[in-house]
Structures are given as C-alpha cells and as structure tokens.
MIKE-574392 format. One line per 10 residues: number of its first residue (from 1); their letters; for each residue x, y, z of C-alpha. Coordinates in steps of 0.02 Angstrom, whole numbers, plus 50000, padded with zeros to 5 digits. Example, Ala and Ser with C-alpha at 12.3 -4.5 7.8 and 13.67 -1.06 7.14 Angstrom:
! residues 2
1) as) 50615/49775/50390; 50684/49947/50357
! end
This chain:
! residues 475
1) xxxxxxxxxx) 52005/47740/49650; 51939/47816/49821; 52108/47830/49888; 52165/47905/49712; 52034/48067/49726; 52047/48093/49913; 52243/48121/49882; 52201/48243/49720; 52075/48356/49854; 52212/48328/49977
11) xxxxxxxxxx) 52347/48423/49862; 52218/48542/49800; 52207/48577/49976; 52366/48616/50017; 52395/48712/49863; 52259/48831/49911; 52230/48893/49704; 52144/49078/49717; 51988/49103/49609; 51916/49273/49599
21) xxxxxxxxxx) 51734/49284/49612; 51676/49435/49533; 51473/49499/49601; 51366/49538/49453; 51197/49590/49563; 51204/49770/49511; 51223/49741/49328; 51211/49605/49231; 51103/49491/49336; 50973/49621/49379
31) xxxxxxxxxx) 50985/49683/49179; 50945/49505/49151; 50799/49467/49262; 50722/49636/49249; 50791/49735/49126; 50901/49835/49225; 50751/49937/49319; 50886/49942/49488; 50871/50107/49553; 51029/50169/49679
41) xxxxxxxxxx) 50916/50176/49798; 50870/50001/49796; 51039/49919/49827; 51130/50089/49924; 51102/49977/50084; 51203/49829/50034; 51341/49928/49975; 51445/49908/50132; 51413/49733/50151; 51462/49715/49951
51) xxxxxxxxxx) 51618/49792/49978; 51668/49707/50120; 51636/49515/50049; 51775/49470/49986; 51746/49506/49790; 51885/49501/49677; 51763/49653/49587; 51587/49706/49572; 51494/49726/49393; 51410/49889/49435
61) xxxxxxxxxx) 51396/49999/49269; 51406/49978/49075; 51297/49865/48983; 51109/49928/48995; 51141/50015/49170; 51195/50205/49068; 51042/50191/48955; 50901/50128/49087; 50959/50260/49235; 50930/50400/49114
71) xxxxxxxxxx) 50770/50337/49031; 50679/50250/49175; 50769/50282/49336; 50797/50463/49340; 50963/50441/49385; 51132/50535/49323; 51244/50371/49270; 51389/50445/49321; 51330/50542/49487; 51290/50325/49530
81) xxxxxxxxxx) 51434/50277/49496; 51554/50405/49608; 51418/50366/49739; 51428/50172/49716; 51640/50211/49735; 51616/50314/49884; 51573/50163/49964; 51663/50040/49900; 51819/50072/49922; 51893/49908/49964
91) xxxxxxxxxx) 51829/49828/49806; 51867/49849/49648; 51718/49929/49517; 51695/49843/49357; 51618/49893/49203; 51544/49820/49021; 51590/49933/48874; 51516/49889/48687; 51718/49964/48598; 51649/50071/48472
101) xxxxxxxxxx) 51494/50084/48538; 51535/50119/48693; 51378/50080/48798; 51249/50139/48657; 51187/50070/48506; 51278/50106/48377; 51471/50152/48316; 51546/50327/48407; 51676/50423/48342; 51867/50401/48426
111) xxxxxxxxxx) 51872/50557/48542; 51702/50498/48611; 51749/50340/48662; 51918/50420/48733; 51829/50549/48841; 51719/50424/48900; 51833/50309/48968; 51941/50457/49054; 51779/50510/49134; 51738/50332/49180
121) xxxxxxxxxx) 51921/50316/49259; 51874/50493/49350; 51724/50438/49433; 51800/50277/49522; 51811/50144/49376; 51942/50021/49408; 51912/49863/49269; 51836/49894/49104; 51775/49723/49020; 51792/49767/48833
131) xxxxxxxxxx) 51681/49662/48694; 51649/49700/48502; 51483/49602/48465; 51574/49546/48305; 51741/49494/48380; 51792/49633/48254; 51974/49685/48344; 51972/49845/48247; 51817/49908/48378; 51912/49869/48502
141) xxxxxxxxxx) 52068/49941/48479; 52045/50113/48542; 51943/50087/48693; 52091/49962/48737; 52228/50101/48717; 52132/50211/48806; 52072/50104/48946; 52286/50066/48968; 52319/50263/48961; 52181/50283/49100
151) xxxxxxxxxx) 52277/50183/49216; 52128/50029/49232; 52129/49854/49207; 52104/49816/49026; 51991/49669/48995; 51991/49577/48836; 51811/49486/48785; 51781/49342/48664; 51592/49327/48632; 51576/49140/48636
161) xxxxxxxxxx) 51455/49089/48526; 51419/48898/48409; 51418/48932/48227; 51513/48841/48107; 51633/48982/48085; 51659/48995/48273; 51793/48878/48318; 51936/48821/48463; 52068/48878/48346; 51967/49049/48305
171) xxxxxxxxxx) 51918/49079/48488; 52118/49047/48534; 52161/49161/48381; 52052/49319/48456; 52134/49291/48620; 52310/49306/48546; 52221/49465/48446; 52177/49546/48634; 52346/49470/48706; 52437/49593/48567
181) xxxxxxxxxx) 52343/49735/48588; 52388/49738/48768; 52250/49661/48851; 52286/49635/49068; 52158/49457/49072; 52044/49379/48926; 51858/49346/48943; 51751/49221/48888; 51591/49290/48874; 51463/49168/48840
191) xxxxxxxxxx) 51304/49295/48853; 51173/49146/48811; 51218/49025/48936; 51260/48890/48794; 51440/48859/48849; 51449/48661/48885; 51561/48620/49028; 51673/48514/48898; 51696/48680/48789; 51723/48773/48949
201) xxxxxxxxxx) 51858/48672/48988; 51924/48636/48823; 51944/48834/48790; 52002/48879/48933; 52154/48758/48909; 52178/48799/48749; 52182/48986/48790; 52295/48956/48950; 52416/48859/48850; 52417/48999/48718
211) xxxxxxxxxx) 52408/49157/48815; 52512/49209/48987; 52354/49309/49030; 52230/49259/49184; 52061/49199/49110; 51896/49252/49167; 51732/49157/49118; 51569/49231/49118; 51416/49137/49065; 51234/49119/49112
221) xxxxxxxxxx) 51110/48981/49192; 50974/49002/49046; 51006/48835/49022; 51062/48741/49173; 51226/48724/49139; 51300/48876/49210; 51375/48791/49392; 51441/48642/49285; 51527/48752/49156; 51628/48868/49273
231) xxxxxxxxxx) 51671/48711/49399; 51740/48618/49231; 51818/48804/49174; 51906/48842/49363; 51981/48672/49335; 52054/48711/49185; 52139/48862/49267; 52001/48998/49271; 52065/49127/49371; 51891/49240/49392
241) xxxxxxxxxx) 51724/49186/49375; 51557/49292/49364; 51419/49234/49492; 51259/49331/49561; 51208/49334/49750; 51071/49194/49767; 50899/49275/49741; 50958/49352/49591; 51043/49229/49488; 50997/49072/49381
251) xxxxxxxxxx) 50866/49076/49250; 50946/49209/49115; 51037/49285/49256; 51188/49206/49319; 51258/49045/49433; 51201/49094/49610; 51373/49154/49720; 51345/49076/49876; 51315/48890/49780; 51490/48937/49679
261) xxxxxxxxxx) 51578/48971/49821; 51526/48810/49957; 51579/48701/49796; 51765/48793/49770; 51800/48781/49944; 51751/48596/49959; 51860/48576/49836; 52026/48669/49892; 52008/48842/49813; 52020/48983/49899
271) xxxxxxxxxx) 51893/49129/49849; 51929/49258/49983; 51728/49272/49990; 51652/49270/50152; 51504/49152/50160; 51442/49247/50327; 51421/49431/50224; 51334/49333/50082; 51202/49285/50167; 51165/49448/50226
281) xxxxxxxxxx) 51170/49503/50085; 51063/49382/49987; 50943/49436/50153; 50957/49603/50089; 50891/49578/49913; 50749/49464/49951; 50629/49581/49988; 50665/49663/49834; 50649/49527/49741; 50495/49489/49788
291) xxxxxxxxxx) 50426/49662/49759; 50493/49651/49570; 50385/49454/49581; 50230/49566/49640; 50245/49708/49517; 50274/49597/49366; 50429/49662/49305; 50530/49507/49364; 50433/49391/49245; 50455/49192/49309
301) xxxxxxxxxx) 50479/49148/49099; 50659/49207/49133; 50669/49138/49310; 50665/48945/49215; 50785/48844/49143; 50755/48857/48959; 50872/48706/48857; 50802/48778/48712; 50926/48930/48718; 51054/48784/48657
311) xxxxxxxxxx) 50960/48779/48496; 50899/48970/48496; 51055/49031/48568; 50976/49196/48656; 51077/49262/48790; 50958/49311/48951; 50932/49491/48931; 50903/49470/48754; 50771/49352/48810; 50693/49457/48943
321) xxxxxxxxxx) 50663/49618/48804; 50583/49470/48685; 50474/49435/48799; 50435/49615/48865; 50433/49682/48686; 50300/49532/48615; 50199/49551/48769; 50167/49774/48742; 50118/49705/48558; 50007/49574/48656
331) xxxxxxxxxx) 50072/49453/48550; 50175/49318/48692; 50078/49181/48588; 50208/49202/48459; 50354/49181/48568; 50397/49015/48502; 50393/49069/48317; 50513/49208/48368; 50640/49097/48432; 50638/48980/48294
341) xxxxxxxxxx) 50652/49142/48192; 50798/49193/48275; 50920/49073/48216; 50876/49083/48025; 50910/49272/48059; 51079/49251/48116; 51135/49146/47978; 51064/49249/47865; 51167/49425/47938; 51324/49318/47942
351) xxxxxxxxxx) 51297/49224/48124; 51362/49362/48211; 51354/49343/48422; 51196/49369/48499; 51247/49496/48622; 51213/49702/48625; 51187/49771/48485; 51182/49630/48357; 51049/49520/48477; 50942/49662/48470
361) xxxxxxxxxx) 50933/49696/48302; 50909/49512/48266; 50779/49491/48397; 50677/49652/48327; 50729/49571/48137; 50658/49413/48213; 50501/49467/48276; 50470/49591/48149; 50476/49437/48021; 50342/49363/48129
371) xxxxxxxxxx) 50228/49471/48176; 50218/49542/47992; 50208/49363/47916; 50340/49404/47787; 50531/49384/47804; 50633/49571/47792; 50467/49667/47740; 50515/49779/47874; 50704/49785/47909; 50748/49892/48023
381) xxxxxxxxxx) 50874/50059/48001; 51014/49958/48099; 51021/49808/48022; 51032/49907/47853; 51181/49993/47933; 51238/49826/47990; 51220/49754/47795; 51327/49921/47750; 51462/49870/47869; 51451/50023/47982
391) xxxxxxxxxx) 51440/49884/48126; 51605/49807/48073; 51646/49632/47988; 51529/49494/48003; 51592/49332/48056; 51546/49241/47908; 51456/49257/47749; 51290/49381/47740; 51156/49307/47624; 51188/49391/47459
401) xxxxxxxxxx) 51004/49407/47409; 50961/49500/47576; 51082/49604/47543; 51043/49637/47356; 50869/49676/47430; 50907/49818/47548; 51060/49880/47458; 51026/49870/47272; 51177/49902/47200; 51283/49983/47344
411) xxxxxxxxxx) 51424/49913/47399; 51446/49873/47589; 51611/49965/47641; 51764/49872/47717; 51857/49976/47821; 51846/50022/47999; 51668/50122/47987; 51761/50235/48120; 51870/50304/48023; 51747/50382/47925
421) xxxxxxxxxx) 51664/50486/48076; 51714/50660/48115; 51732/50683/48312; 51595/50748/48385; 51643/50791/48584; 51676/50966/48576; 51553/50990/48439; 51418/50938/48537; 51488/51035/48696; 51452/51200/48603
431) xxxxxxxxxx) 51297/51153/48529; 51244/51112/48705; 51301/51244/48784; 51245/51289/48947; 51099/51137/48951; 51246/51026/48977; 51328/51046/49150; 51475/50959/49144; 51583/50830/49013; 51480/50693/49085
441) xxxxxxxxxx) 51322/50778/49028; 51398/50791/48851; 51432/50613/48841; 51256/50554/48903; 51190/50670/48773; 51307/50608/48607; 51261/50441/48689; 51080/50457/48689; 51036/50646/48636; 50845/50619/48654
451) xxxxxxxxxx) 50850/50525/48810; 50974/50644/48881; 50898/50793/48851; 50717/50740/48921; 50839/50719/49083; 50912/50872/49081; 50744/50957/49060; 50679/50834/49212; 50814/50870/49321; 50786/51053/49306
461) xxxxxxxxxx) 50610/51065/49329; 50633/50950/49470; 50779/51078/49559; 50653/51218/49548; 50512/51155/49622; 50637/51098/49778; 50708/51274/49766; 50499/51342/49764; 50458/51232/49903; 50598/51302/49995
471) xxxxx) 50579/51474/49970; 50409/51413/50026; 50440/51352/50185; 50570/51507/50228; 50414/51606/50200
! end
C-alpha cells in the first residue's frame, strides 16, 4: 500500500500538472472580512510584490469593490483600477461582474452593460468572472458577447448552491449553457463555503468529462472545509483555484495561499507561486490587519469557522453585512433567529443562490421577518421586483400565497426583464452634462446615481480647496 502511493506522488512528480492560483486579497477576501473598506492606499505597497508572485491572476475589482470606493472610500473605481494595472503588469487583473446587473443591484439595460465592459477592458481588465445569481443564462448572455468582443478572458460562473432543484446533472447542464455561449473556462462558485470535498470532486469530473473548458473553483472557509474541497477539486482536474494571502483568508474569507500552495507542491503540482514573495507579502498585510482587529471593522464572528453555514447556507460577505446590519439596529441577540430565518426565505422565493443580489434581499427579507415579528409585513421593493420577475427566473417554484400577497392579481412576466428597458447611456450623458467628466463618470452614476453624484460633488469641493490652498501658498 506504501509502495503503491509513493509511486502515484512519484508520477505526479514527474508530470509536473500546473494549477493556477488566482490572489483574492484585494477583493473578495477583504469584501468578506470587512466589507470591502480597502482603500488603494492601503495595499499600493504590495502591489509590486503581488505582481511579481507568481499568480495565475489577481481578483482586484467587481463585486462590492465599485460600490464601497465611491460610498466610503472616496475613491474613483476606475482611476483604482488603471492605477492597480500600472503596476501590475506582469499579472493578469481579474474582475466579478453580476451579467445584468453589472456590479449594482439591480437589472441594467444592454448598452450599459456593453459600455461598461469596454471601459473595464480600457482601464487594464484582462479576466471578467461572469455570474447571474439565478443561473438565469439569459443575464448572462450579453455581458459574455461583449466581454469576447473586448478582447478578455470570458469566465463562465455556476453559483453552487444545495437545494433540491440544484443537481450534478443541472450544474453539468449550465456548464454546457456557458460552454455554448462561448465561455474561455467555467467557474464553480460556491460563495457560502458549503461545497463538500466529495461534491467538489464529483463536479468537477462531471464537468471535465462534459466540457473541453479549464475549470476554476472558488469557494470559502466559513465552514472549514475550504483546503479539503479545492485539494479534492485540483485532483479532479481543477485547473485554477481562488486562495487569499494568509492573514486575510479563512473564516468567510477564503483558504489561506501560502497553506494551498506548500500542500500542491508536496504533492507534484506546479503553481508557479513563489513561497519567498508570499511571505512578504502576508508581512505586508499584517499590520493592517490588525488595525481593522483594533478599529472593529474586522469583527472575529467572521474570523470563525461557522458549520452552521451548511445548514444556513450564507456565503461570507453575506454574513459579515448580517452581522453589521443587526448590530446598527442593536439587535446581534437575534442573529440566530435570522439565520434560521434565512432558509425558510429561500424556499419560499424559489431557493434561488445566496450570492449578490438575491442574498441580500433574502438576508434584509430575513431579518426584516424577525425583527418585525411577522413574516413579509415588510417586503422590501426588490424582492417585489424579484416576485415580478424583473430579476430573472427562479430556480424553482415561488410560494404561490406570497406571491398572491404582494402581487394581487398581477402576473409575474416571463421574458428577459431586459428586453423591456430602454438604454439609458447616452441619455444619462446629456442629462449629466458637464457634472460627469468622462464615460466612466456616466457609468458610476447609472450605476449608483445618488452615490455618484455625492462623489462628484466631493471631489469638486475637494479640487478647490487644493487649488485655494495653492493659490494660498503662491501668495
């Protein structure tokens, strides 16, 4: 038996099998352990020693990164991300984008979400890792074409997720869907960390057996299983696997890198990452982690393993607002009753994937249902819009009587809710006018017009008390 496993490490060995290891510190794990409150000038230091690493890519933008740099950072999105590229040149930039919705909340018309990938591709984007919440294919269809016509690397996402509707055979069957539409890799995105290593591995076979695509897994260590599952899903024949540099990772974040890394090359892979740089890197963001551990924001609830995700099935960052959101209402007491909520939400809207925007709206659904001691007195305007199908098709069957209670007698549409919205980009260019300084601006705005604009209004008051205290100091 010894003999037997010392020859399979032995071939391994010689093979030398690649696995991509893609750095997720300046999005998703710092989105998940403090709600994305990174600043540029924060991680500008490592930048150099990022780049230089060995990555296969680095998660730097989409998700919540658009959103929090104009509301809490005071940062221009885009200006971050040509800065982020003027550094990293050697590495390839990688991005989350929500299809339809683009990196917002809600369903945007065609032409927006084509002028915001061709701007995205402008400022130094290179892969663009593209989900629907739903697995609805028709929100995804666009930002695929367009991501292809842009010249990047066109990512496919599955949103893993246990329901009874959520299968092998239907997982398999989206990747074919993604394959078709002319997908470059396929990505299973398990956003709550409840991704066994025997479904890992199970999926990923099935998909590799299915689809002549490279597979990338992404997944979280809410609930201790992270490491296991992407070991199990590399042997399968993971190509690329999403890991966070060391002081950042595990809880609702992700597996830590350097961990990732000893194990593959103890066991013949190759990762191209060099364990030297991540150290000095890790080095790097210690001190920041600690003053997030000082200030609060990095709260140690979603530092823990938490097995009850399993049951609850909340992805990290959904998990990190919960708790942010209960505590302003001074109401963490109730946390428990909100994640028991949570599930009897999701079955009733259809059990669609916890991940952005359907895991908010059945979080705030959730706790709303809680805190007001009486199920769907208070529904909230996007789940309505949800119930009318403006969010797409839900994976399974939405509980009649809920829906007889916010709709009456209206029927929820069945089409691609796209088709039904006029575009808006050059509308909103004019109605901007000279507020907006470039394309970019336009897009934050139709993005997030009041968040936007109280940046636009910051940034200018800001330039003329530089261009006072200049005038100033000439004097």
């Amino acid at each position: 038996m010894y003999s037997a496993i010392t020859n399979f490490y032995n071939r391994r060995k010689d093979k030398r099998m690649k696995v991509n290891i893609t750095e997720t510190v300046l999005r998703d794990a710092n989105q998940s352990l403090i709600a994305t409150r990174l600043p540029y000038e924060k991680f500008e230091g490592a930048l150099s020693l990022l780049d230089k690493a060995g990555y296969y890519s680095l998660e730097c933008w989409g998700g919540a990164t658009f959103d929090s740099c104009l509301r809490y950072l005071d940062e221009d999105p885009w200006e971050r991300l040509r800065k982020i590229k003027k550094v990293c040149k050697n590495t390839k930039l990688q991005m989350l984008l929500r299809g339809q919705n683009i990196l917002g909340y809600k369903h945007y018309p065609d032409d927006i979400v084509r002028e915001f990938i061709k701007h995205a591709a402008d400022c130094g984007m290179d892969i663009i890792r593209i989900f629907d919440a739903l697995n609805d294919m028709r929100n995804i269809q666009v930002a695929m074409d367009q991501t292809k016509k842009s010249g990047l690397h066109a990512s496919g996402a599955i949103c893993y997720t246990i329901s009874p509707i959520h299968t092998l055979e239907k997982n398999v069957q989206t990747a074919r869907e993604l394959r078709d539409m002319g997908a470059d890799s396929i990505c299973i995105k398990d956003m709550a960390g409840i991704m066994s290593p025997k479904e890992a591995y199970d999926l990923v076979k099935a998909i590799k057996a299915e689809v002549d695509l490279p597979v990338v897994v992404h997944t979280h260590s809410t609930t201790g299983l992270g490491s296991m599952t992407l070991l199990k899903a590399v042997e399968a024949g993971a190509d690329t696997i999403d890991t966070a540099i060391s002081c950042f990772s595990n809880g609702t974040s992700q597996t830590p890198t350097e961990s990732l890394v000893y194990a593959l090359e103890q066991f013949g892979y190759e990762t191209g990452v060099d364990q030297k740089i991540t150290k000095e890197i890790n080095d790097y963001f210690k001190p920041i982690q600690d003053e997030y551990l000082k200030s609060g924001l990095l709260d140690p609830v979603v530092m823990t393993t938490s097995t009850e995700a399993l049951l609850y099935q909340i992805p990290g960052g959904m998990l990190s607002n919960l708790v942010a959101q209960l505590k302003a209402q001074k109401a963490l007491d109730k946390l428990e009753d909100v994640l028991a909520e949570t599930p009897r939400v999701r079955e009733d809207l259809g059990y669609p994937p916890l991940v952005t925007p359907m895991s908010q709206m059945v979080g705030v659904q959730a706790t709303a249902n809680v805190l007001t001691g009486e199920r769907y007195k208070n529904v909230s305007k996007e789940v309505v819009a949800y119930l009318r199908g403006e969010y797409g098709r839900a994976p399974g069957t939405v509980n009649p009587d809920l829906v007889k209670k916010i709709l009456g007698d209206e029927e929820p549409m069945t089409g691609r809710y796209a088709d039904t919205l006029e575009p808006a980009f050059q509308k909103a260019k004019e109605e901007l006018g000279s507020i907006a300084r470039s394309d970019e601006d336009v897009l934050s705005y139709v993005a997030f017009p009041q968040v936007a604009e109280k940046f636009f209004k910051a940034r200018e008051e800001k330039e003329n008390r530089n261009v006072k205290y200049t005038i100033r100091e000439i004097d």
